[in-house]
N, C-alpha and C positions, 0 to 999 in steps of 0.2 A: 196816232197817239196810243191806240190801246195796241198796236205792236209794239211799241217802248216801254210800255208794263210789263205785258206777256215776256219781253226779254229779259226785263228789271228783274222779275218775281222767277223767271226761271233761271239766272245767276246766282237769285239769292236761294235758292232752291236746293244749288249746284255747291255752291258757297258753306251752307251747313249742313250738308250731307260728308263734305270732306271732314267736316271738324267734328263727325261723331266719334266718338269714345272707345266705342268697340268696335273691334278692327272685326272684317270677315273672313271667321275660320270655322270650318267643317266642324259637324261633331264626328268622332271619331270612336265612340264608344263610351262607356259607361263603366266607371270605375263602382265597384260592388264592393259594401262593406268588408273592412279587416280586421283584426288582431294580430299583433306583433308585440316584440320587447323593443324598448329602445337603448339608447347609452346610457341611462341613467337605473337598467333595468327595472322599468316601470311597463305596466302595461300601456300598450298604445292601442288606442282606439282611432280609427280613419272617422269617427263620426265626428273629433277635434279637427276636423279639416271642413269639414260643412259651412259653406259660406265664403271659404277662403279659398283665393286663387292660389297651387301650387304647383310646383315641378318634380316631375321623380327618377330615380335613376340606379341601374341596378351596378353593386361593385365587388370585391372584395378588399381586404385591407393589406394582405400581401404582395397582390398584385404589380409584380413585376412592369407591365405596360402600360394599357391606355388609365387605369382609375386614377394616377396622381392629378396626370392633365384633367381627366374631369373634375374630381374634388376641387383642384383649382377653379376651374371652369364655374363648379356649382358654387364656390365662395364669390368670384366676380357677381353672378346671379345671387348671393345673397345680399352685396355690396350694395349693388342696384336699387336693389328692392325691397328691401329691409324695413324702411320706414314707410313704405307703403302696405304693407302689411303681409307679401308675401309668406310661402311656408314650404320646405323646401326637404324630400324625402328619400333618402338614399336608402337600400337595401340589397344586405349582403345578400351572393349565390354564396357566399363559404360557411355557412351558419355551424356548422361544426368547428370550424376555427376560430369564428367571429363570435364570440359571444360580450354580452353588455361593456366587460371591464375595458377588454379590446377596440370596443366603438368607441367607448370612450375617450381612450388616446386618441384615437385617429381623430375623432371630431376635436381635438383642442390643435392637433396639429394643422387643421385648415380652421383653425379661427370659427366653426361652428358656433353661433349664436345661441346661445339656451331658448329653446319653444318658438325658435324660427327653424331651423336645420335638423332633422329628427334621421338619426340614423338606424336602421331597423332590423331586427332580426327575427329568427322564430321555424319552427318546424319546418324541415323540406318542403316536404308537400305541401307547405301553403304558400311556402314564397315561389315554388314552381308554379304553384296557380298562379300567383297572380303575375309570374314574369311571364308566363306563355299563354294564359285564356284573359285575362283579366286587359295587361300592357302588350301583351302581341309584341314580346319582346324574345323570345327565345326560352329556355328552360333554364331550370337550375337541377341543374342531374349528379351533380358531384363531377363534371369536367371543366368549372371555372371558366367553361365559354360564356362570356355574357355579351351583350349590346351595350355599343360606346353611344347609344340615342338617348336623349331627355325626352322627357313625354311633359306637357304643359297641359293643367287640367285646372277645368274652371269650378266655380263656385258651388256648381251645381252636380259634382263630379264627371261633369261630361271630360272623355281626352279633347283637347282641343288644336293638340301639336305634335307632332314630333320632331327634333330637331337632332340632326348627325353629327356630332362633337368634333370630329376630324373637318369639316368643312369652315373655313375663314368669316363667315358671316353668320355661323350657327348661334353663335350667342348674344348676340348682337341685335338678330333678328326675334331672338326668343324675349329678348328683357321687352323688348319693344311691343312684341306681342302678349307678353304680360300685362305690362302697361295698361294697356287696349282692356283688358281684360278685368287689372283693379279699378278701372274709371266705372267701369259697368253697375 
């Protein structure tokens, strides 16, 4: 009889352990406060994200190749998540081309959400920071090489993701892993 417990209570055990909230993902570093413009040329402060689980991702707006697919990409991810509370942070490598009026268009043409989707821009040197020490994404040098990855970051600013936009379950697996993440 008390191994039919023991089995009962380790089922149930087993049982709500599956149904926790938050899924297990690495921390991957530590998102350190910023300052940027956004499309609506306002200051942006990263300390408006404290609390809030978001995604971020580096673009430009001319960009001939991969940035439509992702803006796409990051509007499905807004789609998602939107009324979970999601917050969702693009920022140019072309900041010398990109400035506010220009975010602007671009954010109306992927349907950007106002104070869900913040498109960002601001001084080289600081979006080089935070593309290569901060997102361990590559540089922003003035040769418009950027990373086609989403970075998924928690509440707590921890990274807690990166996800390769070119891969068939990248987005898919990211909303899901959000998800995970606004239950918490």
């Amino acid at each position: 009889m008390a191994s039919w417990r023991s089995t009962v209570s380790f089922g149930l055990l087993l049982f709500l352990a599956g149904c926790s909230s938050a899924p297990d993902l690495p921390s991957l570093g530590k998102v350190e406060q910023f300052h940027l413009t956004d499309q609506a040329n306002q200051s942006f402060d990263s300390a408006k994200l404290a609390g809030k689980v978001w995604v971020a991702d580096f673009f430009f707006t001319t960009c001939p190749g991969p940035c439509p697919r992702m803006s796409s990409q990051m509007h499905q991810v807004q789609m998602a998540l939107e009324k979970d509370g999601i917050q969702l942070v693009s920022m140019t490598v072309d900041p010398a081309h990109d400035i506010p009026e220009v975010l602007d268009t671009y954010s109306k043409t992927y349907k950007a959400s106002a104070g869900v989707w913040h498109f960002l821009t601001g001084e080289k040197e600081k979006l080089n920071h935070l593309a290569k020490d901060v997102f361990k994404l590559g540089l922003v040098d003035g040769s418009l090489e950027h990373s086609t990855r989403f970075v998924l970051v928690d509440g707590t600013g921890e990274i807690r993701g990166y996800y390769l936009t070119s891969e068939p379950d990248a987005i898919p697996r990211l909303i899901e892993d959000a998800r995970g993440l606004l239950k918490t």
